[in-house]
N, C-alpha and C positions, 0 to 999 in steps of 0.2 A: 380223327376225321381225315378219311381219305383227300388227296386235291383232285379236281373236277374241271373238266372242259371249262374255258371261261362263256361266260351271259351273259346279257345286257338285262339290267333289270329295272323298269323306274319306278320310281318314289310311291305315287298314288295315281296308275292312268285309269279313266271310269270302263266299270264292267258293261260295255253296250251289245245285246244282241241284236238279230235282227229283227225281233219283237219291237223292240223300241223305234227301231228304224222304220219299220214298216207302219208303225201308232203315227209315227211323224209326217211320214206319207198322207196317208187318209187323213191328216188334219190339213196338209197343203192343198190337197184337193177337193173339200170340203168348202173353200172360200170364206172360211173363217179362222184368222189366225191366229189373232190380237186376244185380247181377254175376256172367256165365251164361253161357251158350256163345258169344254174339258176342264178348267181352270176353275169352274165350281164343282165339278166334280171331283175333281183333287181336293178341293178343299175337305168333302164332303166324306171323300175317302180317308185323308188326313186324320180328324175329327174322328172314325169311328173307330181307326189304329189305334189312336192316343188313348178313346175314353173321355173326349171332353164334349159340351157338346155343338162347339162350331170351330173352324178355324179358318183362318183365313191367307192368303197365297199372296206372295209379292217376288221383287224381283231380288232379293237378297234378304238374310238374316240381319243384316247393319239396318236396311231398311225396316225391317220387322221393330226391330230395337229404337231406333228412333221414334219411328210413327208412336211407338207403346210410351215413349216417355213424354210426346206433344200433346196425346193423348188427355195423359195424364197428369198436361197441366204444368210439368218439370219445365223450369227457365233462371232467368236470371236470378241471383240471390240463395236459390237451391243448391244443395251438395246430393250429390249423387257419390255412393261408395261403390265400388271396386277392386278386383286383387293385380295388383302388379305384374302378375304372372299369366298375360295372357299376349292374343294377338291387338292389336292397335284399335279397332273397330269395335270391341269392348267397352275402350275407352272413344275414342274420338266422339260415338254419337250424343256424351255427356256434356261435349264440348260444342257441338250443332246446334245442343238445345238451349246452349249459354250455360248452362248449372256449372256449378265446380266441379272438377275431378277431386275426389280424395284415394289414394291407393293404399290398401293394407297390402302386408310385406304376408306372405306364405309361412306356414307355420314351418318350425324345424324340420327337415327332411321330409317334407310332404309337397305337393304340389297344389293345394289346397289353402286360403288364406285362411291367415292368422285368425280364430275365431274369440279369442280372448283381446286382442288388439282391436278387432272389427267394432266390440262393443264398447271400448274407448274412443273412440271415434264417431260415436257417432253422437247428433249434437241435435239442437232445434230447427238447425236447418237442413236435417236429413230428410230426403224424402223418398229414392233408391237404394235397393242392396241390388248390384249385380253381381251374384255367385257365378263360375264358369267351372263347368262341366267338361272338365279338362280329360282329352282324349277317349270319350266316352262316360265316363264313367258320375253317376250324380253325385252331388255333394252331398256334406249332410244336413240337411234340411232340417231337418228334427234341433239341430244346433241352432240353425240361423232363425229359425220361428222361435225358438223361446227365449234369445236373445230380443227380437223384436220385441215380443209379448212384456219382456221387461223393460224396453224404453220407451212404451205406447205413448207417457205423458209429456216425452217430449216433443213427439207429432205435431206439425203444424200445420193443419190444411188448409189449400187453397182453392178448390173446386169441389164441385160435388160428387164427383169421382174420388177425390182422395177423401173425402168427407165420408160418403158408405166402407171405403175400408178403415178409417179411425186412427190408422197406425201407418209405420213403415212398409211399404209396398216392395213384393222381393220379384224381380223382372231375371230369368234367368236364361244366359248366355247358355244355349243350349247348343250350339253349330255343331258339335261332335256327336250329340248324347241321341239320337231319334232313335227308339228304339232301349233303349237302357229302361231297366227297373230297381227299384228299391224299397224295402220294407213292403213289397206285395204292390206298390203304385208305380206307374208307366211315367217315365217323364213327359213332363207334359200336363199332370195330373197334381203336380206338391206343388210349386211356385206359383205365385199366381199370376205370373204370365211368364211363356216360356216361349222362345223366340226359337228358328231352325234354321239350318244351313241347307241346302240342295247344290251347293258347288261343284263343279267338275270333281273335286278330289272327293268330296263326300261319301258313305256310305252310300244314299240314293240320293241321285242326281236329277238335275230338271237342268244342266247345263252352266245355266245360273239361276239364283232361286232360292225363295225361303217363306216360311211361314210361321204366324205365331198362333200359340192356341193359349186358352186362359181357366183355370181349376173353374169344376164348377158349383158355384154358391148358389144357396137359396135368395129367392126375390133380388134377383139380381137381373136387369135389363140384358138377356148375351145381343139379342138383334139389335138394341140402340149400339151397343159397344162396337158388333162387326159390322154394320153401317161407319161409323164413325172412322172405321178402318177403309172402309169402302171411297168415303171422301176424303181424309187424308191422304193416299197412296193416288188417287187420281185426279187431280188439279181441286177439289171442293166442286166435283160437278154433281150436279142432283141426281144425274142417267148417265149410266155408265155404256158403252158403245151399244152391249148388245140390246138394250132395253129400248135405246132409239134409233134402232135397225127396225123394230117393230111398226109396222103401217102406218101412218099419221102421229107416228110419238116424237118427232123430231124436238121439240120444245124439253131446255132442261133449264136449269139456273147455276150460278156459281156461287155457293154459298158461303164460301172464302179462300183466299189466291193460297190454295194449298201447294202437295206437292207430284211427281208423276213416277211410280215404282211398282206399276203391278205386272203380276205376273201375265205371260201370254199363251196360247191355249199352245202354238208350237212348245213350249217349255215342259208345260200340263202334259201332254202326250206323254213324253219321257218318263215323266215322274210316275204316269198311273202303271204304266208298266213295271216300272222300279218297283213300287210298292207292292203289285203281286208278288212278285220276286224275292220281296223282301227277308221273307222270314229264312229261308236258306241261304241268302248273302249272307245275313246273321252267322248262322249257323257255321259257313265256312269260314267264317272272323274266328270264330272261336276254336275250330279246328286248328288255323294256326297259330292262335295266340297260345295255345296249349302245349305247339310243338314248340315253338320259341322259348315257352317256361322252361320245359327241361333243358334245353341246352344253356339258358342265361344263367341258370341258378351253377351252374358245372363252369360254367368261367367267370363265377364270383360277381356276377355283376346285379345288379339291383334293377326290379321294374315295377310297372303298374300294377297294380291287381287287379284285372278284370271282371273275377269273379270270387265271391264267396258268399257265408249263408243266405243272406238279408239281401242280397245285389246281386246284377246282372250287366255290365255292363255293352255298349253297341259293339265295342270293339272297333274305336276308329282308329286310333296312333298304338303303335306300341313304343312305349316311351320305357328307354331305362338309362341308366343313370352306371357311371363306370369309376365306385370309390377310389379316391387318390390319386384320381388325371386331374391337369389343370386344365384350362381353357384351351390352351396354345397344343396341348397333347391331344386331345380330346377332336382337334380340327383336325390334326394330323392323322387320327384314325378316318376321322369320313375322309381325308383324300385319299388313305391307303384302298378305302373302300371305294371308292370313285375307277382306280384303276383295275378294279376286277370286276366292273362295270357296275356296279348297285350304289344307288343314289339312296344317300340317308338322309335325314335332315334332322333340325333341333328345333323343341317346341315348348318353350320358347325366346326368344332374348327378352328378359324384363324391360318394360315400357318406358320407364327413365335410363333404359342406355341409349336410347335414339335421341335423335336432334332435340325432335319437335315432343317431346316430354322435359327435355333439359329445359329448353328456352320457356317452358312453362315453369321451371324451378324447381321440378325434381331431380335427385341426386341418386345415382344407386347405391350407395356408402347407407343410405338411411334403410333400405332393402336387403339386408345383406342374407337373410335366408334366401329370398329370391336370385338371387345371384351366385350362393353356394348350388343351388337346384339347376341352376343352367350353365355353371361351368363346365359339367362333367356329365350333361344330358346328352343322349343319342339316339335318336326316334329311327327304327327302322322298317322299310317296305311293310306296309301290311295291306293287302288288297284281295280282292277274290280272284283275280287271275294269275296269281302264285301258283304254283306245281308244288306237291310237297318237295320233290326235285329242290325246286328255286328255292325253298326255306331251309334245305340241308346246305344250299351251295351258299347260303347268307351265314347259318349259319357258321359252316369250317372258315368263310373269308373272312369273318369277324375276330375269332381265334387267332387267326392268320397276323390281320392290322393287328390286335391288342399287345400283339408279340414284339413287331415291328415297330409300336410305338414308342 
């Protein structure tokens, strides 16, 4: 690899035209900003992407996640499970709803938790699987269903929500995966609720933003469910802004001190544009995921697989893994990378190496596949405003650091 002028290249900044710009415009001028007909229409739009058939729009994925487990009745006494290997908001919303955190450890060299562990773990007072859809890509579901399917009888419900589904309910941490397929079904479509990210760094973006959608079953209430979504996410009002904008509808009721997280229609703009968009963002994900294959697999180093027969993944991180660095080496390469301007990062530090999982009593000594997967992890640039240019010049400086390290 030749050396190359130096660039500045970051991490994940969002692909914005002026499509979106100008969506946001016509909504500021509009007089209507707040949560409105764009922000049903996203949903509406969401919903017919995915294949389910409603979904519904809030102000982040963590909100999506929690609402789905208040929902669902999850509180105190509850164990909610987990993999170790993710970002905080995974976990923290288990800890919002009071339930317990329990964390399985990622299985050997995978990023992926322990599915043989997962099913020791779990107990009478399981009432959560939260699988995560790490860097795109879906789990394997087909694993974690017939896992459930064998501990039905130790289910223990407490509403009549968890009562129609009879069993362990799988709520999947989807922030990376929108867009991602497997075994022929869209995510969004196996879990039976699957929560979304719209963050600035996100594939498609609303800013900030996320939405959950939920599989769809026979005689199964969806409008009690996205109501119910409707008044949790906005204090427990009975009328939601736009309905008592309406000529003489000023009159609603509180029907219990909920909470305030939805989405707003400035956000909605964004996103409906994204999701035009969407399928060729895809597209160029995979473009460079594919350029980046070849050259990792040529400097020994180990990554995601994005794709193969059964699977598709969104293509949000590309995450690989550099055998036989330590921790302490492994940083030394992202600063070498920092100085030829390209911002790398790691995804992710497991959840008992922070403070606030310690002082909760976990240990990463008990993690310790999680913690071989993040020593020597190294997630780099992947965005749709790459140049194949930028992915040769990431490319050679990678070479470059591994050398130097």
């Amino acid at each position: 690899m030749t050396d190359m002028k130096m660039r500045t290249i970051p991490f994940s900044p969002p692909d914005i035209t002026s499509e979106e710009v100008e969506e946001v415009i016509k909504t500021m001028n509009s007089g209507w900003i707040t949560t409105g007909p764009k922000t049903k229409k996203l949903e509406k739009e969401i919903a017919k992407y995915v294949g389910t058939k409603l979904a519904v729009c809030v102000n982040s994925a963590t909100a999506a996640m929690e609402l789905t487990l208040r929902i669902l009745g999850v509180g105190p006494g509850d164990e909610v499970i987990t993999t170790a290997y993710t970002y905080t908001a995974t976990a923290s919303v288990i800890e919002h709803v009071g339930a317990k955190i329990v964390l399985v450890d990622t299985a050997p060299d995978s990023f992926e938790m322990d599915y043989t562990m997962l099913e020791k773990l779990i107990t009478n007072k399981t009432k959560v699987i939260i699988p995560v859809d790490l860097g795109g890509k879906m789990c394997d579901y087909d694993t974690i269903f017939k896992i459930v399917k064998k501990k039905r009888e130790l289910f223990n419900p407490n509403n009549d929500l968890q009562k129609y589904f009879n069993r362990l309910i799988v709520m999947a941490d989807s922030a990376h995966a929108f867009g991602a397929q497997r075994n022929g079904k869209r995510c969004g479509q196996v879990a039976d609720f699957t929560c979304f990210s719209f963050h600035a760094v996100k594939n498609l973006t609303t800013a900030e933003g996320g939405a959950v959608v939920w599989s769809n079953k026979e005689e199964f209430d969806d409008n009690w469910l996205y109501n119910q979504y409707m008044l949790f996410s906005l204090h427990g009002q009975s009328r939601d802004a736009l309905s008592k904008s309406q000529k003489g509808a000023w009159e609603y009721d509180i029907l219990y001190p909920a909470y305030k997280c939805n989405m707003t229609d400035i956000m909605a703009s964004i996103g409906l544009v994204q999701l035009k968009r969407y399928n060729s963002l895809l597209a160029r994900r995979r473009e460079i995921i594919e350029m980046y294959d070849e050259v990792i697999k040529s400097l020994g180093l180990e990554s995601l697989k994005h794709f193969g027969k059964d699977y598709s993944s969104s293509g949000h991180l590309y995450l690989t893994r550099i055998p036989g660095l330590s921790e302490k080496d492994r940083n030394k390469v992202i600063d070498k990378m920092a100085s030829f301007g390209i911002s790398c990062n790691v995804h992710y530090k497991p959840l008992p190496m922070f403070t606030a999982y310690k002082n909760m009593g976990f240990d990463i000594k008990d993690y310790p596949n999680a913690y071989n997967q993040y020593a020597n992890q190294l997630t780099l640039p992947l965005h749709t405003l790459l140049s194949d240019g930028d992915v040769n010049y990431i490319c050679s400086k990678l070479n470059k650091s591994l050398k130097l390290s």
